[in-house]
PDB file with SEQRES, HELIX, SHEET and CRYST1 records, atoms N, CA, C and O in Angstrom:
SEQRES   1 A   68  UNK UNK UNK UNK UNK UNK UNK UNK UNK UNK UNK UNK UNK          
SEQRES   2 A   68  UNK UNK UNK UNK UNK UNK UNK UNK UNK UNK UNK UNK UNK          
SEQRES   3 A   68  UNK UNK UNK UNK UNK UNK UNK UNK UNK UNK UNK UNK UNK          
SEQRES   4 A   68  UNK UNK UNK UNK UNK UNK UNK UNK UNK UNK UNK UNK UNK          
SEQRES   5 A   68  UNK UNK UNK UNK UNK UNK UNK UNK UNK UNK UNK UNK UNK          
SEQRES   6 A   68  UNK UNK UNK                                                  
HELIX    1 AA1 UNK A    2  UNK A   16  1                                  15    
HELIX    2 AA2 UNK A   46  UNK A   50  1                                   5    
HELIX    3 AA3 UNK A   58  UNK A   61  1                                   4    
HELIX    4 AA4 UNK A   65  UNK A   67  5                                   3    
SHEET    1 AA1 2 UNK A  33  UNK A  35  0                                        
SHEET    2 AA1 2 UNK A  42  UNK A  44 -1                                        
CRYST1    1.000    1.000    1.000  90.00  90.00  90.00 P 1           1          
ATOM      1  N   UNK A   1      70.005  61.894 131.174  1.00  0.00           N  
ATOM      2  CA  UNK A   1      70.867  60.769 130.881  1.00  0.00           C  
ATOM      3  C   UNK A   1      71.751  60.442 132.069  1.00  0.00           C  
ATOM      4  O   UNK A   1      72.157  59.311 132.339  1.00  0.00           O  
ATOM      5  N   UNK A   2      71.949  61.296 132.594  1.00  0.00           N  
ATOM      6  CA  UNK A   2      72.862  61.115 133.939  1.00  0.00           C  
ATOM      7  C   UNK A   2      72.157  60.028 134.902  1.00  0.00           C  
ATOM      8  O   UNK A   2      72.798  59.182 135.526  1.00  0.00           O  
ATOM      9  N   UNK A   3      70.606  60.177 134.946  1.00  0.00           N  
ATOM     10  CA  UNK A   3      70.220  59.671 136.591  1.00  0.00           C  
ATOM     11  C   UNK A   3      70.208  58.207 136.030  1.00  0.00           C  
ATOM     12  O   UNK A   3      70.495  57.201 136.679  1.00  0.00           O  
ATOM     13  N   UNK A   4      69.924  58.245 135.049  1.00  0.00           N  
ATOM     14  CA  UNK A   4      69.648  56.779 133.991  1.00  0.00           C  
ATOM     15  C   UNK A   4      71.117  56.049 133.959  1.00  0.00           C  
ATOM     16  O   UNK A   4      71.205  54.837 134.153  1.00  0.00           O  
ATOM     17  N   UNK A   5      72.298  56.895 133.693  1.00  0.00           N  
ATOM     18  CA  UNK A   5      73.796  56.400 133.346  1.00  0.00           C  
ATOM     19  C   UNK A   5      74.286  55.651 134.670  1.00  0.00           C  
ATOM     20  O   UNK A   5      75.020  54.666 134.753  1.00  0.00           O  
ATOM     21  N   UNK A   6      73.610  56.472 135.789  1.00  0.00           N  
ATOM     22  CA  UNK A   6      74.219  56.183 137.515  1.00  0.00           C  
ATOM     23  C   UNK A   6      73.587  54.750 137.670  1.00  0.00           C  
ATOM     24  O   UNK A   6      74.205  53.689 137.764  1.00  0.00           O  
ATOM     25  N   UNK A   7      72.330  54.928 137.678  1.00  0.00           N  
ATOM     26  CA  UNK A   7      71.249  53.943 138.157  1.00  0.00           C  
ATOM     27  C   UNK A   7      72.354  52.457 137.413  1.00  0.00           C  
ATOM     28  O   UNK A   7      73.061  51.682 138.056  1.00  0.00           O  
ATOM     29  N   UNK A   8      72.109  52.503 135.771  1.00  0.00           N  
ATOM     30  CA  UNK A   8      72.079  51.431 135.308  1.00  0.00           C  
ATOM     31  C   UNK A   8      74.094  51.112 135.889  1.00  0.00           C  
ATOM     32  O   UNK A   8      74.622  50.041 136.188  1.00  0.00           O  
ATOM     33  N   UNK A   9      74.517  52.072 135.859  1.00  0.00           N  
ATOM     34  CA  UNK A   9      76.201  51.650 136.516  1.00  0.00           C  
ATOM     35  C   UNK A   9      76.467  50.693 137.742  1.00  0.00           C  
ATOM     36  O   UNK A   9      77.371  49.872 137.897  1.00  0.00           O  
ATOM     37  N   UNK A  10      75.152  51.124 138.776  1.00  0.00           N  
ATOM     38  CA  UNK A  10      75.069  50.627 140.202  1.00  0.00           C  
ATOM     39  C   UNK A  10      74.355  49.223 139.532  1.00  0.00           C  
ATOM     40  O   UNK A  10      75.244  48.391 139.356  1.00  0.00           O  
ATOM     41  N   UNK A  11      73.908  49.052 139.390  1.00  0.00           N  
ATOM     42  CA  UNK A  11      73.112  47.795 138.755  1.00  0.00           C  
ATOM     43  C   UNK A  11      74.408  47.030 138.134  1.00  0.00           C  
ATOM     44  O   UNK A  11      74.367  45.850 138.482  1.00  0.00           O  
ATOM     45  N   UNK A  12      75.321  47.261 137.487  1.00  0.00           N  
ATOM     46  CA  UNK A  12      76.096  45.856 136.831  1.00  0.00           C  
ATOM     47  C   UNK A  12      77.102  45.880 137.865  1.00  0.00           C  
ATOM     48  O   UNK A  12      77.688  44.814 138.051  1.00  0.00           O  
ATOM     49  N   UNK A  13      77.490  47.056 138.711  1.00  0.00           N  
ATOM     50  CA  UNK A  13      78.349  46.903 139.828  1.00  0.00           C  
ATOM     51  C   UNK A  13      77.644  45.975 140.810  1.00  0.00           C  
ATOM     52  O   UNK A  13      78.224  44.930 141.107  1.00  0.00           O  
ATOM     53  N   UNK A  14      76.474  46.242 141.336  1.00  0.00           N  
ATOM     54  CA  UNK A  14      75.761  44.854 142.111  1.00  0.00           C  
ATOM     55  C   UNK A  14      75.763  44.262 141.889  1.00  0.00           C  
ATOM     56  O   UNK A  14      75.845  43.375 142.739  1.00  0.00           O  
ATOM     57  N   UNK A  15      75.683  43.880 140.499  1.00  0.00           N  
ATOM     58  CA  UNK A  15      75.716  42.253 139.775  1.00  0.00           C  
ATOM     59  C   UNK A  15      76.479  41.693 140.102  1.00  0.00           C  
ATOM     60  O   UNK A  15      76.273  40.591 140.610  1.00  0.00           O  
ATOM     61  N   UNK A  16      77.871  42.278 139.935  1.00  0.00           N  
ATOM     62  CA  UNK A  16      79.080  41.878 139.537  1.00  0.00           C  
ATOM     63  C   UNK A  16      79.887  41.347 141.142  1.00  0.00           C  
ATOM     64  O   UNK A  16      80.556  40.345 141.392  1.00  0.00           O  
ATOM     65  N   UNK A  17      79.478  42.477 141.982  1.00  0.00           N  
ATOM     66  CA  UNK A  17      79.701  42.498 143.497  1.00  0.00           C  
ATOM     67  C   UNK A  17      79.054  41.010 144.028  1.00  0.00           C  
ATOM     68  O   UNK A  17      79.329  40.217 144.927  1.00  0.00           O  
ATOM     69  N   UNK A  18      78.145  41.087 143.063  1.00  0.00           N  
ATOM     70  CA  UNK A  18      76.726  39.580 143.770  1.00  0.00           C  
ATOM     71  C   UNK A  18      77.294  38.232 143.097  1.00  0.00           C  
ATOM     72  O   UNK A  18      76.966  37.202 143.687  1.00  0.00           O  
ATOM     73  N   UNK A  19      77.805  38.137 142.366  1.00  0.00           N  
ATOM     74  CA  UNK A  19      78.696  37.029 141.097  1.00  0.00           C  
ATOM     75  C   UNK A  19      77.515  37.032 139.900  1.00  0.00           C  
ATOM     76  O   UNK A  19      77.774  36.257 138.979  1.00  0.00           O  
ATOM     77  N   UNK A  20      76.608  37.574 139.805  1.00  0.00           N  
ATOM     78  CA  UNK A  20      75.959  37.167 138.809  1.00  0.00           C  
ATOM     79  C   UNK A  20      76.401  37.733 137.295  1.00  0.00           C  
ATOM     80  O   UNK A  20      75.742  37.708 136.256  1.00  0.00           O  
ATOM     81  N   UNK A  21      77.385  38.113 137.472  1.00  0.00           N  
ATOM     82  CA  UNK A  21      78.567  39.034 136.331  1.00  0.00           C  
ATOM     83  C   UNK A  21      79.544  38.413 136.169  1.00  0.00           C  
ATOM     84  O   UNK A  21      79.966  37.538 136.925  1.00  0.00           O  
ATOM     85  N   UNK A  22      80.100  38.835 135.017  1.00  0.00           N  
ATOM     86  CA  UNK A  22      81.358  38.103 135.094  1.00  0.00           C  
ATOM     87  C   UNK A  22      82.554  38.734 135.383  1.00  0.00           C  
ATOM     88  O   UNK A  22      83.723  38.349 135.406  1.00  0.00           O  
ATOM     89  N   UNK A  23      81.887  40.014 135.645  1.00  0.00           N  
ATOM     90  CA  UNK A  23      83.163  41.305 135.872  1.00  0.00           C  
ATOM     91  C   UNK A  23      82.040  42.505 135.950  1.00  0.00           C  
ATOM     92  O   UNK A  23      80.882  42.600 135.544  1.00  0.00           O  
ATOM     93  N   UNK A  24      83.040  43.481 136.752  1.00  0.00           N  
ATOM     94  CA  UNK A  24      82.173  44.797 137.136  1.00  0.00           C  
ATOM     95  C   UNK A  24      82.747  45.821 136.229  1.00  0.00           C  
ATOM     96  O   UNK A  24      82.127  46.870 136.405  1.00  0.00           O  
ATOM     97  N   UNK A  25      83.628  45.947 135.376  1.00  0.00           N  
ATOM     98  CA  UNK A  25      84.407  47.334 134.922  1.00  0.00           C  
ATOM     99  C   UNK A  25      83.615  47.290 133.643  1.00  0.00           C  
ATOM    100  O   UNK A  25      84.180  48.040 132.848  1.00  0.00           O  
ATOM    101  N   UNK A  26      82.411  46.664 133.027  1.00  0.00           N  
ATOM    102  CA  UNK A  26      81.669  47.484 132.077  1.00  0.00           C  
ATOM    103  C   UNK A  26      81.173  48.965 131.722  1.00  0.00           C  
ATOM    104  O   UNK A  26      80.422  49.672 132.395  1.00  0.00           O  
ATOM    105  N   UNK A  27      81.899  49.312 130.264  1.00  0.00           N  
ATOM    106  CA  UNK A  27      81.346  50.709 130.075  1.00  0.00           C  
ATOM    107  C   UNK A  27      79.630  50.397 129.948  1.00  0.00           C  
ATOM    108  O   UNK A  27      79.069  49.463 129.375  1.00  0.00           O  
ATOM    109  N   UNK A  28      78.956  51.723 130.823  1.00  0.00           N  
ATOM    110  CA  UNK A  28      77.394  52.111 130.501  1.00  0.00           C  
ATOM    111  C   UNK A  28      77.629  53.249 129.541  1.00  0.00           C  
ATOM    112  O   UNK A  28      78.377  54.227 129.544  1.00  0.00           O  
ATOM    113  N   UNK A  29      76.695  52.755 128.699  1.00  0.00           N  
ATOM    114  CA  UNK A  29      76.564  54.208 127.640  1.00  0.00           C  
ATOM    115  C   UNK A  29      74.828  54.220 127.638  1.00  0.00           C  
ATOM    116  O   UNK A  29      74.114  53.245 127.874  1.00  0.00           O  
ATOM    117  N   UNK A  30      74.391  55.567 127.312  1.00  0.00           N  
ATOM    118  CA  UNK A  30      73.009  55.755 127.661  1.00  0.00           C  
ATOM    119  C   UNK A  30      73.014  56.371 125.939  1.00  0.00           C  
ATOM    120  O   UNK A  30      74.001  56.876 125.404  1.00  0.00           O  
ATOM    121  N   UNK A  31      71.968  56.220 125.430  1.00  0.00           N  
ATOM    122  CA  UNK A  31      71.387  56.874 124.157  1.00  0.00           C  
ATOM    123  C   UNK A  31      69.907  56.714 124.541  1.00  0.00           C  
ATOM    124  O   UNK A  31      69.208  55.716 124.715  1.00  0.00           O  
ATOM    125  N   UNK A  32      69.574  58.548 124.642  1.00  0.00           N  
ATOM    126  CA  UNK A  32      68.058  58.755 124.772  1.00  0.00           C  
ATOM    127  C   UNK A  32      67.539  59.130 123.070  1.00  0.00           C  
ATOM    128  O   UNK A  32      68.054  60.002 122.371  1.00  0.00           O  
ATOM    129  N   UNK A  33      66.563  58.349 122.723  1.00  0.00           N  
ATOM    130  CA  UNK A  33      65.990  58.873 121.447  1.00  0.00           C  
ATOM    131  C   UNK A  33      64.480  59.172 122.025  1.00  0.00           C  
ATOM    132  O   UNK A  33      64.045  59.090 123.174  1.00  0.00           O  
ATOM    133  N   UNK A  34      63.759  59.603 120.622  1.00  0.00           N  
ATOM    134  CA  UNK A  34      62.428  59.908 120.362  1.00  0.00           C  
ATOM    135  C   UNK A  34      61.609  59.504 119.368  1.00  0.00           C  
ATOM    136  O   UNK A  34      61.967  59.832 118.237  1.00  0.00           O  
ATOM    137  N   UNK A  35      60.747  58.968 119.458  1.00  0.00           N  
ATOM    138  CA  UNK A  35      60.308  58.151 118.212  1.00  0.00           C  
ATOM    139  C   UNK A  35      59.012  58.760 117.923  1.00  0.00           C  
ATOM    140  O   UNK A  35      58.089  58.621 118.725  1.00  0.00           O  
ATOM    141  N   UNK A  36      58.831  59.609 116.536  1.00  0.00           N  
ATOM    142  CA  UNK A  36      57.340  60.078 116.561  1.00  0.00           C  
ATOM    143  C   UNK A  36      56.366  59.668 116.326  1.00  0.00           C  
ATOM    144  O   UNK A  36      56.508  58.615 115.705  1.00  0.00           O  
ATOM    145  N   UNK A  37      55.088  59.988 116.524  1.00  0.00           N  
ATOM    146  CA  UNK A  37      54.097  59.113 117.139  1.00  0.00           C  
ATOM    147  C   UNK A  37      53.476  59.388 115.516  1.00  0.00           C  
ATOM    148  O   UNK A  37      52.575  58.595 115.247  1.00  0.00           O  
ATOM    149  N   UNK A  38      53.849  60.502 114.254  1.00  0.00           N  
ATOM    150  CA  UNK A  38      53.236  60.586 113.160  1.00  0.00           C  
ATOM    151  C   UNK A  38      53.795  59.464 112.525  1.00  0.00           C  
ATOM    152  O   UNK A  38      53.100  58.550 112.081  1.00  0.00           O  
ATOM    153  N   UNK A  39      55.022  59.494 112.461  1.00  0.00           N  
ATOM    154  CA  UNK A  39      55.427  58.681 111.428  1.00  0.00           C  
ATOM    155  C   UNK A  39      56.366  57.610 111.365  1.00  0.00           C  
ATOM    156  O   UNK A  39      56.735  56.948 110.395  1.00  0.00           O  
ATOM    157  N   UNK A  40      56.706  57.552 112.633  1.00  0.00           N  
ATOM    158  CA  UNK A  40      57.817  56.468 113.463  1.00  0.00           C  
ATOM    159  C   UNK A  40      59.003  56.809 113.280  1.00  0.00           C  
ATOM    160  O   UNK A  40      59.854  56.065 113.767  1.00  0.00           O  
ATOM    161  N   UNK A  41      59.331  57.686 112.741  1.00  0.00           N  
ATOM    162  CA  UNK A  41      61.035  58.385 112.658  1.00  0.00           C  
ATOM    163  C   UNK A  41      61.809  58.161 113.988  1.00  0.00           C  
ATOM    164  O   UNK A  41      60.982  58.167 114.900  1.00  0.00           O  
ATOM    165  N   UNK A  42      62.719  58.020 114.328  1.00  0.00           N  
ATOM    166  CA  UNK A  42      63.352  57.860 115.574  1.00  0.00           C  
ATOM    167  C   UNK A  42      65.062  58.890 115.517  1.00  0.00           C  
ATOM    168  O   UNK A  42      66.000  58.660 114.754  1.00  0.00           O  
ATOM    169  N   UNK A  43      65.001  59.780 116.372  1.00  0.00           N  
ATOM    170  CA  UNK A  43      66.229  60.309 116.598  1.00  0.00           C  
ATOM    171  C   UNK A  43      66.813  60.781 118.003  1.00  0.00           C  
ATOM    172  O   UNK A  43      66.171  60.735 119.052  1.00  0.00           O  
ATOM    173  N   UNK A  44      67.997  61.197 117.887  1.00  0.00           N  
ATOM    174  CA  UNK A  44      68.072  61.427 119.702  1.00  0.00           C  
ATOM    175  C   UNK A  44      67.285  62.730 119.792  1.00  0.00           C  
ATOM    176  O   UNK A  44      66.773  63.448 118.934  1.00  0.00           O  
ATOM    177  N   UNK A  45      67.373  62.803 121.328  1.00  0.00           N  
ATOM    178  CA  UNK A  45      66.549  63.659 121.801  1.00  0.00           C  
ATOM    179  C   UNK A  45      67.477  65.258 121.598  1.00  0.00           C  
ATOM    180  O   UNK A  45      67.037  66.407 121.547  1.00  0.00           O  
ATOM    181  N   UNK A  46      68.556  64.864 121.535  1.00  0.00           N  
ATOM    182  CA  UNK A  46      69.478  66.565 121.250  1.00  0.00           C  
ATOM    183  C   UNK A  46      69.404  67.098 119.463  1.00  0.00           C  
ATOM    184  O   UNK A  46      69.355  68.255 119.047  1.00  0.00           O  
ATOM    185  N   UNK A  47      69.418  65.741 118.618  1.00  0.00           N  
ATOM    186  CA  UNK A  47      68.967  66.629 117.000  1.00  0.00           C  
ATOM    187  C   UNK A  47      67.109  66.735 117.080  1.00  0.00           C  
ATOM    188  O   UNK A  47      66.492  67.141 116.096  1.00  0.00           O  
ATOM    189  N   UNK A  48      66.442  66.350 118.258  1.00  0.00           N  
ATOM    190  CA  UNK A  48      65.028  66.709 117.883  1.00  0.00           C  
ATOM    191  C   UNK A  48      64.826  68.267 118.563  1.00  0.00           C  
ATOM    192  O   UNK A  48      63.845  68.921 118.210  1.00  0.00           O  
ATOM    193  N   UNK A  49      65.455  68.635 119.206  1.00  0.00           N  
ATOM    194  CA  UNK A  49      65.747  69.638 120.093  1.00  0.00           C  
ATOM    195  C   UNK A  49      66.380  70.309 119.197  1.00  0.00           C  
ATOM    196  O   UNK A  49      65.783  71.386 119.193  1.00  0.00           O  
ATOM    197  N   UNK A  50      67.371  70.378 118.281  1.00  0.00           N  
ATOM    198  CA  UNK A  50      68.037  71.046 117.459  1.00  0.00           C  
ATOM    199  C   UNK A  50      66.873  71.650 116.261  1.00  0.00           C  
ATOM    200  O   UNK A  50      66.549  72.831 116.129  1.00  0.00           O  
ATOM    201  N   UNK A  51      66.286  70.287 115.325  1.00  0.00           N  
ATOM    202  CA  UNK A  51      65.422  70.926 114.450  1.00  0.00           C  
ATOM    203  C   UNK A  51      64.700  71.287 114.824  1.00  0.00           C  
ATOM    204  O   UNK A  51      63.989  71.678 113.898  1.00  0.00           O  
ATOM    205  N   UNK A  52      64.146  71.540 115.963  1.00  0.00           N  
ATOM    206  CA  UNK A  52      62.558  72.125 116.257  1.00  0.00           C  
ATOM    207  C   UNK A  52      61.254  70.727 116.245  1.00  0.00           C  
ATOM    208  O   UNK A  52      60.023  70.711 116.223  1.00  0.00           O  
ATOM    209  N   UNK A  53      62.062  69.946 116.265  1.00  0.00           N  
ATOM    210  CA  UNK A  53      60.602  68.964 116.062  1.00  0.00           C  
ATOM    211  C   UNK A  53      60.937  67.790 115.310  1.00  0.00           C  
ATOM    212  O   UNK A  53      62.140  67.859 115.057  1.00  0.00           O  
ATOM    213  N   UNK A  54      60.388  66.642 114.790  1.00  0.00           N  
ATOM    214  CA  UNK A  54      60.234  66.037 113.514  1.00  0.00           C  
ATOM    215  C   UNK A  54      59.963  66.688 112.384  1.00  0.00           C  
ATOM    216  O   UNK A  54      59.139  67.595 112.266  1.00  0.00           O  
ATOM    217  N   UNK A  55      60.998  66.003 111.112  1.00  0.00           N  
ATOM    218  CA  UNK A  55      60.635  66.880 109.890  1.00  0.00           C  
ATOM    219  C   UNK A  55      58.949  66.490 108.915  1.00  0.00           C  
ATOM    220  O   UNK A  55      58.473  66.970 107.886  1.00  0.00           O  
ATOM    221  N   UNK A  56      58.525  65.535 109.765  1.00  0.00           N  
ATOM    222  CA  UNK A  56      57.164  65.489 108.757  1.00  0.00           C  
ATOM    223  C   UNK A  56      56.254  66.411 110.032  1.00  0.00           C  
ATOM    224  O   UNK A  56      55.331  66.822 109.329  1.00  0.00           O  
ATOM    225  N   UNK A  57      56.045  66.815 111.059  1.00  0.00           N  
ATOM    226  CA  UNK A  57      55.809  67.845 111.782  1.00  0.00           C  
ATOM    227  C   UNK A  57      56.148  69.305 111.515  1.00  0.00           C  
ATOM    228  O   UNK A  57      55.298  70.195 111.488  1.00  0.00           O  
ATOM    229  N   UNK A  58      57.641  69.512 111.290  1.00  0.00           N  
ATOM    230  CA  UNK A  58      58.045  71.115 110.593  1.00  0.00           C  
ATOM    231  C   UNK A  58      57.470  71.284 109.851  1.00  0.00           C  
ATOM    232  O   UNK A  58      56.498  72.027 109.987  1.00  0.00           O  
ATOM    233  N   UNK A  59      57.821  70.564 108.434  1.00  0.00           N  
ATOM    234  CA  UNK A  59      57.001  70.631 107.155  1.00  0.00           C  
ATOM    235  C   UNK A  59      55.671  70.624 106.836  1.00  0.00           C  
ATOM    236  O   UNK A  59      55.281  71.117 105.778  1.00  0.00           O  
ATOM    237  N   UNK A  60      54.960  70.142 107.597  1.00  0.00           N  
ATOM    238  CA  UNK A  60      53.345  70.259 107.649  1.00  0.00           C  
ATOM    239  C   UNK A  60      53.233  71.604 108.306  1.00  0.00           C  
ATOM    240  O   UNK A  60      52.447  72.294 107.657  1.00  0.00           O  
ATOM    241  N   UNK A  61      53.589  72.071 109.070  1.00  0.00           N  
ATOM    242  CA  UNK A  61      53.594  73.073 109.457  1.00  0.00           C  
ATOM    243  C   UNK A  61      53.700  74.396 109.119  1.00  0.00           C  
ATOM    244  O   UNK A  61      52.915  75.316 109.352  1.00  0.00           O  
ATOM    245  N   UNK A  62      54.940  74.398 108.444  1.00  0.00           N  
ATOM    246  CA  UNK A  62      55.224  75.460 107.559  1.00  0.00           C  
ATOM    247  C   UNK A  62      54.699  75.662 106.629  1.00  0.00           C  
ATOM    248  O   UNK A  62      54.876  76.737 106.057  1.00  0.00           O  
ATOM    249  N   UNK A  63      53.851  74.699 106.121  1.00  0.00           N  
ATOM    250  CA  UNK A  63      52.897  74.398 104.858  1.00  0.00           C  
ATOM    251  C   UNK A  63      51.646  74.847 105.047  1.00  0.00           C  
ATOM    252  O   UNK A  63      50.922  75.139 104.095  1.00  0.00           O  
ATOM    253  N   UNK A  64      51.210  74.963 106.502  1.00  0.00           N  
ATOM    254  CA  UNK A  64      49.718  75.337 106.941  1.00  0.00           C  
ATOM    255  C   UNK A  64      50.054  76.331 107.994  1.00  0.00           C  
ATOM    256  O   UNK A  64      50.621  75.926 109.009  1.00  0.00           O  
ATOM    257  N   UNK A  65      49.879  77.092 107.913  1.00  0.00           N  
ATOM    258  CA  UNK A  65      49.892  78.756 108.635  1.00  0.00           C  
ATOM    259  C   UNK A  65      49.169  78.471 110.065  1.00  0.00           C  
ATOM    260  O   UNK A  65      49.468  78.724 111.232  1.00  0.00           O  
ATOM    261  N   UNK A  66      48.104  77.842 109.441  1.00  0.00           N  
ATOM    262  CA  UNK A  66      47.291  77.703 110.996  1.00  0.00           C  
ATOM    263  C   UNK A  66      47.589  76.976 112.268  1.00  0.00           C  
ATOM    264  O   UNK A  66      47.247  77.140 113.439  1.00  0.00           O  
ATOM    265  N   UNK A  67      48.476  75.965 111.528  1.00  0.00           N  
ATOM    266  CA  UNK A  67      48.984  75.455 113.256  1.00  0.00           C  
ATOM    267  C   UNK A  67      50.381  76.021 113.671  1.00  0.00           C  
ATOM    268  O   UNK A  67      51.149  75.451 114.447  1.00  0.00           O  
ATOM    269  N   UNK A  68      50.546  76.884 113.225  1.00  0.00           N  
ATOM    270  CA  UNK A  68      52.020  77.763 114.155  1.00  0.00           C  
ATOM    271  C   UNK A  68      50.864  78.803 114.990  1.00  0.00           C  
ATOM    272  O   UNK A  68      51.261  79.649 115.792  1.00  0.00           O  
TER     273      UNK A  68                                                      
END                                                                             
């Protein structure tokens, strides 16, 4: 999130430096999510990291022995 937070910061500061802004002191906020490819659920990337996965992924899982 950082290289993404810098990048897009320098970008409205150029803008803004260039006039194509109407001002440069905009907050950047970055939100990384994940969207799964089973079932389209979407969450950030730190609670998919937390549960271990998507919950229609855990749960199938834990349900079938064979894919752990």
């Amino acid at each position: 999130q950082g290289r993404v937070s810098a990048v897009a910061e320098s970008a409205v500061s150029s803008l803004a430096n260039a006039g194509e802004l109407d001002r440069g002191d905009y907050d950047v906020l970055v939100d990384v999510r994940a969207v799964c490819p089973n079932c389209g659920s979407d969450t950030t990337v730190g609670d998919l990291i937390r549960e271990g996965g998507c919950s229609c992924t855990t749960e199938s899982n834990s349900a079938d022995p064979d894919q752990n």
